[in-house]
SEVO-293620 format. One record per residue: x, y, z of N, C-alpha, C in turn; residue in one letter. Coordinates in steps of 0.02 Angstrom, whole numbers, padded with zeros to 5 digits, always signed. Layout:
XYZXYZXYZA
...
REM end
This chain:
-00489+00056+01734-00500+00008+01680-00539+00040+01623X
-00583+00079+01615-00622+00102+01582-00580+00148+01556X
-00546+00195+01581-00484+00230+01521-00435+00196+01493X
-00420+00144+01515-00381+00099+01487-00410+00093+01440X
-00475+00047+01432-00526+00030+01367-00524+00083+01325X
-00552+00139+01361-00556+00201+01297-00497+00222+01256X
-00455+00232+01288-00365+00212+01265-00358+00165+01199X
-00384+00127+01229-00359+00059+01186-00407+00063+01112X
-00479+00094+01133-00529+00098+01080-00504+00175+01039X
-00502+00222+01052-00466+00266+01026-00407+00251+00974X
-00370+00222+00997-00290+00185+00963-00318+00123+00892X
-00378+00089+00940-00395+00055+00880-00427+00107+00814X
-00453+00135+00840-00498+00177+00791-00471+00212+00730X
-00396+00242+00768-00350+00269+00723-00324+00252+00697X
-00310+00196+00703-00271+00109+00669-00324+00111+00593X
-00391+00100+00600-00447+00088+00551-00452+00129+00529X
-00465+00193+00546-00486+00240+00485-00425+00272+00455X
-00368+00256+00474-00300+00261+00443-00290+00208+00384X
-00300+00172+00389-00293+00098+00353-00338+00124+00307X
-00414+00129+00316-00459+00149+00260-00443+00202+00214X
-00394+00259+00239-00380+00310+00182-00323+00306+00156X
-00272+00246+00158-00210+00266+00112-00199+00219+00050X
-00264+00211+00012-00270+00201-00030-00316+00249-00073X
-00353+00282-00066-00400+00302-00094-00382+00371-00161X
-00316+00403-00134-00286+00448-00152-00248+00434-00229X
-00235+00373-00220-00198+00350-00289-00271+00291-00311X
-00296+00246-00279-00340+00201-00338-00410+00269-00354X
-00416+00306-00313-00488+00357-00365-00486+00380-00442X
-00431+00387-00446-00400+00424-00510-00399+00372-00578X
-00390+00322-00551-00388+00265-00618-00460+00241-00652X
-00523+00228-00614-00584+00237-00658-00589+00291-00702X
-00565+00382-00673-00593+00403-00700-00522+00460-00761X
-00482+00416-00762-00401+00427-00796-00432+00463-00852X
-00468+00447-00901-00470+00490-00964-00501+00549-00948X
-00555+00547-00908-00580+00620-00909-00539+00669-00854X
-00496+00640-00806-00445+00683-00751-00377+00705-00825X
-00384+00674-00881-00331+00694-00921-00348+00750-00968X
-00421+00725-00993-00462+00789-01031-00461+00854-00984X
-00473+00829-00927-00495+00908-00872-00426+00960-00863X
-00359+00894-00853-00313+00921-00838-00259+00936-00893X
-00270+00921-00948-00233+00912-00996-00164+00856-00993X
-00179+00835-00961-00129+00772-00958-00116+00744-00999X
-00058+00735-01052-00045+00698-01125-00041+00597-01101X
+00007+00587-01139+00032+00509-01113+00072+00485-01085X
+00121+00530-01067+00174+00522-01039+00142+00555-00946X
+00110+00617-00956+00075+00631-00878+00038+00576-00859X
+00013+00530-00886-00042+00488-00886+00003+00446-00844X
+00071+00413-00877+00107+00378-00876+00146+00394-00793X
+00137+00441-00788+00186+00493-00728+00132+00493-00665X
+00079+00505-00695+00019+00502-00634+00034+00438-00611X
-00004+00379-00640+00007+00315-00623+00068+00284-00581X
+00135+00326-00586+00204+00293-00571+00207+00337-00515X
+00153+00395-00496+00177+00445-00425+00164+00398-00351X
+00122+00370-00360+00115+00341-00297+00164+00270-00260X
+00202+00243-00309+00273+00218-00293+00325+00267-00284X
+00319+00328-00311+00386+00347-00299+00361+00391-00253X
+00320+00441-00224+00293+00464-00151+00319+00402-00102X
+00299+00354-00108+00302+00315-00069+00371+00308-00041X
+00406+00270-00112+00484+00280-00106+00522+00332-00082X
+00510+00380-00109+00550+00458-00065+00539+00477-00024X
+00480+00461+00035+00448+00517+00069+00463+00468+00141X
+00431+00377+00106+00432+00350+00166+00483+00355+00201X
+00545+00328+00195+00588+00319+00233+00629+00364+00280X
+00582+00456+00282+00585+00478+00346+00543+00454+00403X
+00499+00434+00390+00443+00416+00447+00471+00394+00510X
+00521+00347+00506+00553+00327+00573+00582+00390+00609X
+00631+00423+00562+00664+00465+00600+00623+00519+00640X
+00548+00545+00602+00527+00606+00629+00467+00565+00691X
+00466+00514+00685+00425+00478+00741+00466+00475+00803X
+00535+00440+00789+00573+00454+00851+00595+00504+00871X
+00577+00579+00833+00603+00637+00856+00535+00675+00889X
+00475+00677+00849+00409+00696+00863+00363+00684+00897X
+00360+00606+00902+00331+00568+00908+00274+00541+00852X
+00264+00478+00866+00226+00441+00783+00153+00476+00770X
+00141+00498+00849+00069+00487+00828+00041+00578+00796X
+00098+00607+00829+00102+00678+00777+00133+00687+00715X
+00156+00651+00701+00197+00621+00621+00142+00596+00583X
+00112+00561+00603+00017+00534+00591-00012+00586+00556X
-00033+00626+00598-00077+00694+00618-00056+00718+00560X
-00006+00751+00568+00034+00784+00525+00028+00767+00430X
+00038+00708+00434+00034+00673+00354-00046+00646+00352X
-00067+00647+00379-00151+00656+00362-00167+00735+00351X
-00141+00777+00376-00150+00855+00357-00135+00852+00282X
-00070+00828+00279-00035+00865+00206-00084+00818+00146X
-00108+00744+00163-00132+00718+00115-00221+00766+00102X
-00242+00782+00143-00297+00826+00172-00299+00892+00110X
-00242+00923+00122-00246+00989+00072-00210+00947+00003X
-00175+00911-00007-00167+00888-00082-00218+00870-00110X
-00268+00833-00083-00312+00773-00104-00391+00853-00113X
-00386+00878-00085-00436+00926-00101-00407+01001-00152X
-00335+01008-00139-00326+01052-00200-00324+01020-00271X
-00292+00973-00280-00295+00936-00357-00377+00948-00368X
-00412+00922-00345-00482+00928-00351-00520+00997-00391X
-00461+01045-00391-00497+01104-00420-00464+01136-00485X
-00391+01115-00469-00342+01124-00527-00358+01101-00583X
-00367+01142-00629-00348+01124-00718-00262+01117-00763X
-00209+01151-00707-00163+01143-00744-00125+01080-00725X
-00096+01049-00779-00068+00975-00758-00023+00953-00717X
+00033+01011-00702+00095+01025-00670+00067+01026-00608X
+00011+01050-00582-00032+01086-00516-00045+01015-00496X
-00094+00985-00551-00101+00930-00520-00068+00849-00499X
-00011+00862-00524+00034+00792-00529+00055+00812-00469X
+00078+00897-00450+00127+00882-00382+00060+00883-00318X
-00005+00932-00331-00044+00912-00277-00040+00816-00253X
-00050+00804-00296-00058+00729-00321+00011+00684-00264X
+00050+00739-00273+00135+00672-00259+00129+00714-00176X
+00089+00762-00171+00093+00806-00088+00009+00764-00041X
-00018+00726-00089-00067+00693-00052-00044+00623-00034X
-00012+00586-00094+00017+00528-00090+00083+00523-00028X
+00124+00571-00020+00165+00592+00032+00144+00578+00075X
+00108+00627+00105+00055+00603+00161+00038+00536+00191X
+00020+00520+00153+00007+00446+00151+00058+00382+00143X
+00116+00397+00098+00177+00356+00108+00176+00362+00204X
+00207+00432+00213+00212+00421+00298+00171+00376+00324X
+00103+00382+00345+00083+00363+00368+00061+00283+00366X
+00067+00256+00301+00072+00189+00284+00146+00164+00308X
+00207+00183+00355+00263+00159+00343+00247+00164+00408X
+00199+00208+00451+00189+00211+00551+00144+00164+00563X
+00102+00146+00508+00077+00097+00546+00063+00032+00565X
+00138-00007+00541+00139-00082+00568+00180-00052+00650X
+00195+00014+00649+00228+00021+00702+00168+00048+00783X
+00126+00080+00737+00063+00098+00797+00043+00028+00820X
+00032-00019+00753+00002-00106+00805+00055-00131+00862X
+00097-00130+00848+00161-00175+00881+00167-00103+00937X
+00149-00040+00960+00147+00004+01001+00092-00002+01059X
+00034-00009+01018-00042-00019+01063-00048-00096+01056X
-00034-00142+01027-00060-00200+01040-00024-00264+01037X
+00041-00258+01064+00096-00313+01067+00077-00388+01058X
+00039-00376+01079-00009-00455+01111-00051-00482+01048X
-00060-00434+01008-00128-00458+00966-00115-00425+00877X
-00053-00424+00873-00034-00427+00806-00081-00443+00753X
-00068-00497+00762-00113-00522+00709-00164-00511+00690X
-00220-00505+00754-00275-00491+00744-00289-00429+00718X
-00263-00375+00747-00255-00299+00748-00243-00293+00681X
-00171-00322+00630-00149-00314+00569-00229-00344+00526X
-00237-00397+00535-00311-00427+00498-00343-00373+00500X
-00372-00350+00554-00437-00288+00540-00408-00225+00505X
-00340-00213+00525-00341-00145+00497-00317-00158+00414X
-00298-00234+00398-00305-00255+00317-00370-00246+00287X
-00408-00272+00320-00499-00280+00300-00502-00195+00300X
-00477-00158+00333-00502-00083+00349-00487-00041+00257X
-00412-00071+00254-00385-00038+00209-00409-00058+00128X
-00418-00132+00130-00452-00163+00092-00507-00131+00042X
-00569-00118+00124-00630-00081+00117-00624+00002+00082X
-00576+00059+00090-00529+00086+00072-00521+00095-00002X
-00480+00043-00032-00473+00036-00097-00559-00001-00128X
-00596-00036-00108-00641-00065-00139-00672-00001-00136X
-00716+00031-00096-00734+00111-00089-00741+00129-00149X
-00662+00170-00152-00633+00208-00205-00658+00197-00269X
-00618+00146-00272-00633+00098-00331-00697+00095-00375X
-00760+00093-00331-00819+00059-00353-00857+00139-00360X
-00836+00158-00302-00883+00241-00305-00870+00310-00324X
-00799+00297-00348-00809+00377-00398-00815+00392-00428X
-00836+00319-00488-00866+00359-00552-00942+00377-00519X
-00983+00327-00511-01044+00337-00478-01036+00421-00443X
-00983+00435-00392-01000+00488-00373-00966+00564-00419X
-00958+00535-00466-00920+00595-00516-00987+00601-00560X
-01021+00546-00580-01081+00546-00645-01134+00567-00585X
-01140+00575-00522-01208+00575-00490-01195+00649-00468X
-01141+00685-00444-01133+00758-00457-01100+00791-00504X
-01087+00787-00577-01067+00805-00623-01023+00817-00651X
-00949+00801-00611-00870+00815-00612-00845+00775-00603X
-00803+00736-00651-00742+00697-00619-00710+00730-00553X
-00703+00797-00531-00685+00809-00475-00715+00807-00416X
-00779+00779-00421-00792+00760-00359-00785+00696-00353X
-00776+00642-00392-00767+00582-00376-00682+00582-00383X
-00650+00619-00356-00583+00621-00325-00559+00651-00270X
-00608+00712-00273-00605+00747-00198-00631+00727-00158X
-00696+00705-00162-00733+00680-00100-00682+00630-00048X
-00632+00610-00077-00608+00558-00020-00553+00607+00045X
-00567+00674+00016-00532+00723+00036-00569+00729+00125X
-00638+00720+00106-00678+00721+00171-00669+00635+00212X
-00679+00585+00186-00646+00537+00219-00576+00535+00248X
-00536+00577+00238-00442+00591+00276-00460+00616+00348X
-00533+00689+00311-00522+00702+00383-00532+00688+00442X
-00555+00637+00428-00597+00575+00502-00543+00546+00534X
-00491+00522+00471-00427+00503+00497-00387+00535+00559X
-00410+00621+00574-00371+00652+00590-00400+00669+00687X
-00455+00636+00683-00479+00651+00746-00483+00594+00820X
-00443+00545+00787-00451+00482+00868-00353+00521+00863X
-00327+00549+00795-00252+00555+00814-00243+00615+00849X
-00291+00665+00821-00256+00713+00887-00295+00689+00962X
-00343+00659+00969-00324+00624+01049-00275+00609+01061X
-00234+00576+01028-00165+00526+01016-00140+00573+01037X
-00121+00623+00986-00073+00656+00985-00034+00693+01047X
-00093+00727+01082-00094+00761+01148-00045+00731+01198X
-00029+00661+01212-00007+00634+01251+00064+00583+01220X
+00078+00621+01160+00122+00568+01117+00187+00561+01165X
+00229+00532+01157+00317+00546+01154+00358+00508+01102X
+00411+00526+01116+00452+00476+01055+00451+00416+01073X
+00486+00379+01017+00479+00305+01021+00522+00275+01058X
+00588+00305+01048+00637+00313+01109+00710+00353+01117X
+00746+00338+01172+00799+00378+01193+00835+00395+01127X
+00871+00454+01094+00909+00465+01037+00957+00408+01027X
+00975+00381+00983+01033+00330+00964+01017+00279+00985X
+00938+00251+01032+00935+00186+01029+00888+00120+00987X
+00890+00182+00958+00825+00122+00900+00855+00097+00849X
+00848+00055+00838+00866+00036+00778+00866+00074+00703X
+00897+00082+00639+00886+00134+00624+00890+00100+00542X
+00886+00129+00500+00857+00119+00422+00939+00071+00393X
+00986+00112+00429+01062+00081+00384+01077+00022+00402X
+01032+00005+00490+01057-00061+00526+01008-00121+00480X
+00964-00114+00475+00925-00138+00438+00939-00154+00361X
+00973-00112+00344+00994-00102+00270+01050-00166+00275X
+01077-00188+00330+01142-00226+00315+01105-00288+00336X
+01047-00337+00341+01022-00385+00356+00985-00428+00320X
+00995-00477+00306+00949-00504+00244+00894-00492+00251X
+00875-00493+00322+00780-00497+00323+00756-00439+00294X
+00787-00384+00313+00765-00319+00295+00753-00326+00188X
+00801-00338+00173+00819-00344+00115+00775-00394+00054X
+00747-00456+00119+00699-00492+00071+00650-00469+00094X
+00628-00434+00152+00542-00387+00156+00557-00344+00100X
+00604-00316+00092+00583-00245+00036+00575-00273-00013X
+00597-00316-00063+00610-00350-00120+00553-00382-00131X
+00499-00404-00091+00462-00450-00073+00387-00395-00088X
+00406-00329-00049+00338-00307-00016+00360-00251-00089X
+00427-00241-00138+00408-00182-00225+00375-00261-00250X
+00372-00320-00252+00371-00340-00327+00285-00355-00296X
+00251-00331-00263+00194-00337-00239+00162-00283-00252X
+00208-00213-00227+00191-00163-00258+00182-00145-00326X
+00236-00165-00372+00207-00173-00437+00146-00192-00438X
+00145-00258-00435+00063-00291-00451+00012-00238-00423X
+00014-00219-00371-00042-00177-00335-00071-00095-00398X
-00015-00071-00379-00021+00025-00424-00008-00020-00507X
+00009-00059-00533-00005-00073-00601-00096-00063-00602X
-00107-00128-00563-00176-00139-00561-00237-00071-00550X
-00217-00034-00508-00240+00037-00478-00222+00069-00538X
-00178+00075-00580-00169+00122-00632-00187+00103-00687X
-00172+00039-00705-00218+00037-00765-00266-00029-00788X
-00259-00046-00755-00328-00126-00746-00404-00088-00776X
-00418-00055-00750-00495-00005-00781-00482+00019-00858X
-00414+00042-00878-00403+00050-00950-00405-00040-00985X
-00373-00068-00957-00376-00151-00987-00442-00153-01005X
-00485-00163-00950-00563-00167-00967-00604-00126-01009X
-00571-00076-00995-00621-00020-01065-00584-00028-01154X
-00519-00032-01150-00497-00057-01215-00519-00143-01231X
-00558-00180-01180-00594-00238-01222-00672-00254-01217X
-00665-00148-01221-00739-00174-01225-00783-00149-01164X
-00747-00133-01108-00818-00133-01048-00825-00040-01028X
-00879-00022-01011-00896+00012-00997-00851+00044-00933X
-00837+00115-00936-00805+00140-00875-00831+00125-00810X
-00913+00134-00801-00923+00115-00747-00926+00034-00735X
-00905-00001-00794-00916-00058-00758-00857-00101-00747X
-00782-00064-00773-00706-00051-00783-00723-00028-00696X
-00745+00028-00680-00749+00026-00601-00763-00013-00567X
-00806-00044-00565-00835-00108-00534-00802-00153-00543X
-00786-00159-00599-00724-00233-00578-00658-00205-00526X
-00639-00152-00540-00580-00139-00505-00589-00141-00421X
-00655-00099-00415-00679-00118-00353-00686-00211-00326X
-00712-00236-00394-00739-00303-00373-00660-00336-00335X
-00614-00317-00373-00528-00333-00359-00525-00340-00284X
-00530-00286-00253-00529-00257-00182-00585-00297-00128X
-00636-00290-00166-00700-00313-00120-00667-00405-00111X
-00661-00424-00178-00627-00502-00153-00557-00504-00102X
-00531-00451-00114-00496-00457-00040-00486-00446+00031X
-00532-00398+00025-00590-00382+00119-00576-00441+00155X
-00614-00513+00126-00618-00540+00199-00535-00610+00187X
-00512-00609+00136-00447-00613+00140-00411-00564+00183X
-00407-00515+00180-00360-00483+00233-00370-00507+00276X
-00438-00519+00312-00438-00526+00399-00412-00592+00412X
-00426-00626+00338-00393-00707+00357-00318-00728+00374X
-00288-00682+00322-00224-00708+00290-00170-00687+00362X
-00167-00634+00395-00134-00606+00436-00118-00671+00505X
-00185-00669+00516-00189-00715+00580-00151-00791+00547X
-00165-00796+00489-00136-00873+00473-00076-00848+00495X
-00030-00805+00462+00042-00787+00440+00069-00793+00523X
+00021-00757+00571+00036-00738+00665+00038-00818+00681X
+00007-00850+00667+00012-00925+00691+00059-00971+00679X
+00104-00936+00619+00166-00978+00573+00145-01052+00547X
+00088-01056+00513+00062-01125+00494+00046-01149+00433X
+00081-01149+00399+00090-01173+00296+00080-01098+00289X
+00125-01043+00307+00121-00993+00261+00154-00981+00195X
+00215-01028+00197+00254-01033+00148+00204-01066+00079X
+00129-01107+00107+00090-01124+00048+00065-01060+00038X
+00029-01047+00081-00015-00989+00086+00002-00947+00037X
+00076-00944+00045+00096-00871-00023+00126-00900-00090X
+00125-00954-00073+00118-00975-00155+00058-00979-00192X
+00008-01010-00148-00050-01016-00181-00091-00953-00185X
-00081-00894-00168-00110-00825-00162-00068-00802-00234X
-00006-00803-00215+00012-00762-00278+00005-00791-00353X
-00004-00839-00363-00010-00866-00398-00062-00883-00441X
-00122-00816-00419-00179-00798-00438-00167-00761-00474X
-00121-00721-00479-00099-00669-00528-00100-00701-00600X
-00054-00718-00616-00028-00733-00671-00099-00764-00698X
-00133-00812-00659-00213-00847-00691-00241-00777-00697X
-00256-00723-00659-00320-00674-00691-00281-00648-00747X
-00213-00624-00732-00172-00597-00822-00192-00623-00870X
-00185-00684-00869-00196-00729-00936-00257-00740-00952X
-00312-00729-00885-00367-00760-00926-00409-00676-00971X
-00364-00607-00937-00367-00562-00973-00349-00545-01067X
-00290-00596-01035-00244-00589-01133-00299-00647-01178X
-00318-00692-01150-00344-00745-01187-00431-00718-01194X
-00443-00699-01140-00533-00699-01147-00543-00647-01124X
-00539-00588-01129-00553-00535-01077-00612-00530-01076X
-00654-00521-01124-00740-00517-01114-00768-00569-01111X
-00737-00634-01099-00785-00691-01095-00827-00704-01007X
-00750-00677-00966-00783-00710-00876-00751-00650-00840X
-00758-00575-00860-00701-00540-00835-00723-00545-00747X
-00780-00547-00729-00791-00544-00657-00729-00593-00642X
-00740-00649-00649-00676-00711-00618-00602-00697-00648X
-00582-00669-00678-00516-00629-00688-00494-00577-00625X
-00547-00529-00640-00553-00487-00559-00561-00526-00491X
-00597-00582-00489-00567-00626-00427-00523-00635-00412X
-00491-00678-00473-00416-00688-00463-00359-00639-00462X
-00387-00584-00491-00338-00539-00450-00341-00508-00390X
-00387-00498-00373-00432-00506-00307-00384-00546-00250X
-00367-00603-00282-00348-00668-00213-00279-00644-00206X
-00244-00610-00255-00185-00608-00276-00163-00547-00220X
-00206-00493-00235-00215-00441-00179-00208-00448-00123X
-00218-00518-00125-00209-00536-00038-00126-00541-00001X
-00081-00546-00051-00043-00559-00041-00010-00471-00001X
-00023-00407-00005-00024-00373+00021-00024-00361+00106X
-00095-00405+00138-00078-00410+00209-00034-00453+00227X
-00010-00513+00205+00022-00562+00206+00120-00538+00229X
+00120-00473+00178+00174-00441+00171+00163-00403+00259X
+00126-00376+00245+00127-00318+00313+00107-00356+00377X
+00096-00401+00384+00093-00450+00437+00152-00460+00443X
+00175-00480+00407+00269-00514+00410+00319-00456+00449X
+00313-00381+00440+00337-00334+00427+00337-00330+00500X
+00268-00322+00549+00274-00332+00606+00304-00393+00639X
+00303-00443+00607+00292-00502+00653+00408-00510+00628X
+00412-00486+00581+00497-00496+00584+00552-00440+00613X
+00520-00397+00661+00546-00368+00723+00503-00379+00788X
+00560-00344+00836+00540-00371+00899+00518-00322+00945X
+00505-00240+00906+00475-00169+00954+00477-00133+00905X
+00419-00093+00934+00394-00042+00882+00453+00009+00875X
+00517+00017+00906+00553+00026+00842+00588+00001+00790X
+00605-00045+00808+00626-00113+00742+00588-00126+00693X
+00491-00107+00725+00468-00143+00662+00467-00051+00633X
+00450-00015+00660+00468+00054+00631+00518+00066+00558X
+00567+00066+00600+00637+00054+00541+00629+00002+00484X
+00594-00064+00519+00610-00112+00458+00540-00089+00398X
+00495-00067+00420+00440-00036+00369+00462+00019+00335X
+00492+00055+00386+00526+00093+00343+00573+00100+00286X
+00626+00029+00304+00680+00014+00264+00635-00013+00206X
+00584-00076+00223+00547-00117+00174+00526-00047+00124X
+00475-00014+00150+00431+00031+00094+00467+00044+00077X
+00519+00098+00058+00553+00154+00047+00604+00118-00024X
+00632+00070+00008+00673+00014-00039+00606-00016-00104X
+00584-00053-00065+00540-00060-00108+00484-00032-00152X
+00456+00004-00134+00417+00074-00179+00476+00090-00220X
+00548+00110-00227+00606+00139-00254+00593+00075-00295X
+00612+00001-00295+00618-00041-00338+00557-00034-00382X
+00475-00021-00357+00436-00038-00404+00428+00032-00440X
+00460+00087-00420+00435+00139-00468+00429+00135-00565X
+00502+00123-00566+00463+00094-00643+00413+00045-00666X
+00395+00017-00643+00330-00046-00637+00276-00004-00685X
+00228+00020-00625+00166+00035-00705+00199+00082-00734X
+00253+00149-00733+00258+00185-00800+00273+00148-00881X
+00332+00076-00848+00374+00033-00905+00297-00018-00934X
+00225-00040-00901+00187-00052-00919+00142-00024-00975X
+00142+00058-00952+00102+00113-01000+00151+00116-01061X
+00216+00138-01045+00253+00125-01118+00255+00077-01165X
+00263+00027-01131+00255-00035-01155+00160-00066-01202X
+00131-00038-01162+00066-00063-01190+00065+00012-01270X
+00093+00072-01260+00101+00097-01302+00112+00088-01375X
+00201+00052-01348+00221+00028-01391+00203-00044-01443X
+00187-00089-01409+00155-00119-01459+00080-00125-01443X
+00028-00080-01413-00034-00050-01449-00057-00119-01445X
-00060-00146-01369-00106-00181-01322-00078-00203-01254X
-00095-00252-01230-00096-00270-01159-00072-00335-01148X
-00053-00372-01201-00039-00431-01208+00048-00460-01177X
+00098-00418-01200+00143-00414-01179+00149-00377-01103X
+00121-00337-01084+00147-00290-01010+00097-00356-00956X
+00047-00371-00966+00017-00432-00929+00043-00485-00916X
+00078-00520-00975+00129-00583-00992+00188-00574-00931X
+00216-00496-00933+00280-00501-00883+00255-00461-00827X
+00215-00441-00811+00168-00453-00740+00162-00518-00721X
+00133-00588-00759+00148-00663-00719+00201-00682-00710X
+00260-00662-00740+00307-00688-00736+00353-00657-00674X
+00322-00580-00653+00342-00543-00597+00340-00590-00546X
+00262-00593-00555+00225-00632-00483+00271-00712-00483X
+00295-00730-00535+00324-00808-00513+00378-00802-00449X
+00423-00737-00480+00477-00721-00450+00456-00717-00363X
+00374-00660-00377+00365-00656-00296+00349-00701-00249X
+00314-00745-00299+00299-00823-00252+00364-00849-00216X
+00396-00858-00251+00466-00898-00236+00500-00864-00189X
+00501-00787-00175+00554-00746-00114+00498-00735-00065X
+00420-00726-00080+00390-00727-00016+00387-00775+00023X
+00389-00845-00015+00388-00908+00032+00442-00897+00044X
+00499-00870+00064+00561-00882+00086+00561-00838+00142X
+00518-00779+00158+00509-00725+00182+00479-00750+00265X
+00401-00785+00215+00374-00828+00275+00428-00864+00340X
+00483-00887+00302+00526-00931+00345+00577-00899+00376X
+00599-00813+00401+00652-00791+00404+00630-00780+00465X
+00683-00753+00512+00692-00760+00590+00687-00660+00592X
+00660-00635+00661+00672-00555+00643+00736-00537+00633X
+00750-00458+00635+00781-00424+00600+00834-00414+00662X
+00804-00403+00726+00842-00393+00790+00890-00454+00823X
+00872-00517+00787+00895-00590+00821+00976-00574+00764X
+00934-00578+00660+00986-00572+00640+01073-00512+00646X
+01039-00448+00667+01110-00405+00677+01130-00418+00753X
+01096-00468+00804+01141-00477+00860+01164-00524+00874X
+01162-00569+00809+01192-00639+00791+01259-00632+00759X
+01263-00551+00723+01305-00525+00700+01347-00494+00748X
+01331-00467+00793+01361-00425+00846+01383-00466+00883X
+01381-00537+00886+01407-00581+00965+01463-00597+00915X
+01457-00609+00842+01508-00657+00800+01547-00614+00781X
+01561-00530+00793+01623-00496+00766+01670-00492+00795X
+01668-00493+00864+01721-00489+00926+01760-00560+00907X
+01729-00583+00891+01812-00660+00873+01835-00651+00813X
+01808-00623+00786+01866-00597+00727+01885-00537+00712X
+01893-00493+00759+01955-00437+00794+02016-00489+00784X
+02097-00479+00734+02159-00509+00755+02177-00488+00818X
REM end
């Protein structure tokens, strides 16, 4: 019993401090965007390209994760993409040329796509039973993560003298990531026999699959818009970088103990279909009260985008809870991210152009609420869908009668 426990505490552990680092890699960079552009020479269009790397890492990279988990096993696929985010996230850190640093940049974010696409599949592996709960903490984990980031690298860039240390340093938080997994690792196997898992194309032909992805880019937009340029919003009306940090952090910190909430509601199936209306629907209120008043209440703008944030675990709760084994939910995270990161990649670049072009924030904010209307309306629909394994074998009993 007692290795069982340690087992089980190990698995949790790697769950949490996994969750805590796959954000940190893409929101560090946005407090401190003008001076990572001065250092690196980054014009407007790199600026524009930085901001848009961590959807499209995501998009390109995720949707091996299933395959090399069921060939490797997950928990060395883990290992592995905590390494590569490990040396990206600490070489950018030293680079001055811009080319050096966009791809360090898309080889840390990599990393991290993987490993954000294994792990609704590690809960539903170690903790069948307790979904919900498990997804809640390791939301609050990831949460904590982005609020981190967020709040402490200018502080730790102005308190040791480099914007590059308040980007590298999270280089030493990965590697913590990397030590309950090689316990893991030692004893991994695949997920299962060759040809029996479910796989990215089966998924691809199912609605469920199709409204998680659709569901979990137009979320992603909202999310890396916000991470990329929410701290520029605040300093073009006015606020101080470090305090453009602090709100962005403040974003995150209001959604800490939302994560731990929202998951367990979603595991219980009980007004989630409100739940995600009334979450997302915070968006469009902090947008506006940005275009209308930005320096009058910006803390309560950052709330409300804050609540909006929440809608994130809400998504990845679903993700587990709409397959029926960690390889189904494998594949379907996989299918979800990969699809969806691909849909939101233009998201913040068409934002930065856009605020370019007409030289403010008024318009790219306006169709950010109008994003979020769209997402209200397909996540509550999301809430209500049956898994992914019921729908293609509902399909598979109904083809044999229509053979002529």
């Amino acid at each position: 019993m007692t290795s069982e426990r340690r087992a089980t505490g190990i698995a949790l552990a790697a769950i949490l401090v996994l969750a805590f680092n796959l954000r940190p890699v893409a929101v560090s960079v946005g407090p401190l965007l003008d001076e990572v552009s001065r250092g690196t020479g980054l014009g407007p269009f790199g600026r524009s390209l930085l901001t848009t790397l961590p959807v499209l890492a995501f998009a390109l990279v995720g949707a091996v994760a299933p395959l090399l988990a069921r060939r490797l096993g997950v928990h060395r696929v883990a290992l592995g993409a905590v390494a590569v985010s490990v040396a990206g996230l600490a070489g950018r850190a030293v680079l001055d040329a811009p080319l050096g640093f966009l791809l360090l940049s898309f080889a840390a974010l990599a990393g991290m796509a993987v490993a954000n696409v294994l792990l609704p599949s590690l809960v539903r592996r170690h903790f069948p039973e307790r979904i919900g709960l498990v997804t809640a903490l390791y939301s609050t984990s990831f949460a904590l993560g982005v609020a981190a980031s967020s709040a402490l690298s200018v502080p730790v860039a102005r308190g040791l003298g480099s914007w590059r240390w308040g980007i590298g340093v999270w280089a030493a938080t990965a590697v913590l990531a990397a030590v309950p997994l090689l316990v893991l690792a030692r004893h991994d196997r695949v997920l299962s026999a060759p040809g029996s898992a479910l796989t990215l194309g089966a998924v691809a032909r199912s609605r469920v699959g199709w409204l998680v992805a659709v569901v979990f880019g137009l979320q992603a937009v909202q999310a890396y818009t916000i991470f990329g340029w929410l701290a520029t919003v605040y300093v073009d009306a006015g606020t101080s970088a470090a305090d453009a940090g602090f709100m962005l952090g403040l974003i995150t910190a209001t959604s800490v103990p939302l994560s731990f909430l929202f998951p367990a509601v979603v595991a219980r199936g009980r007004h989630t279909a409100l739940l995600a209306v009334a979450v997302v629907a915070c968006y469009p209120a902090g947008y506006l009260g940005l275009v209308l008043a930005p320096d009058a209440v910006p803390w309560l703008w950052a709330v409300l985008l804050g609540v909006g944030q929440g809608s994130f675990p809400v998504i990845m709760a679903l993700i587990a809870l709409r397959a029926r084994t960690p390889e189904g939910t494998a594949a379907l995270s996989g299918f979800a991210q990969s699809v969806g990161y691909l849909f939101a990649i233009p998201g913040p670049f068409l934002v930065g152009i856009v605020h370019e072009a007409t030289d403010g924030w008024t318009v790219p904010l306006v169709g950010l609420s109008v994003l979020a209307g769209v997402l209200a309306v397909l996540l509550a629909a999301a809430t209500r869908a049956g898994s992914v394994e019921d729908e293609l074998a509902g399909r598979a009993l109904v083809a044999p009668g229509r053979v002529p």
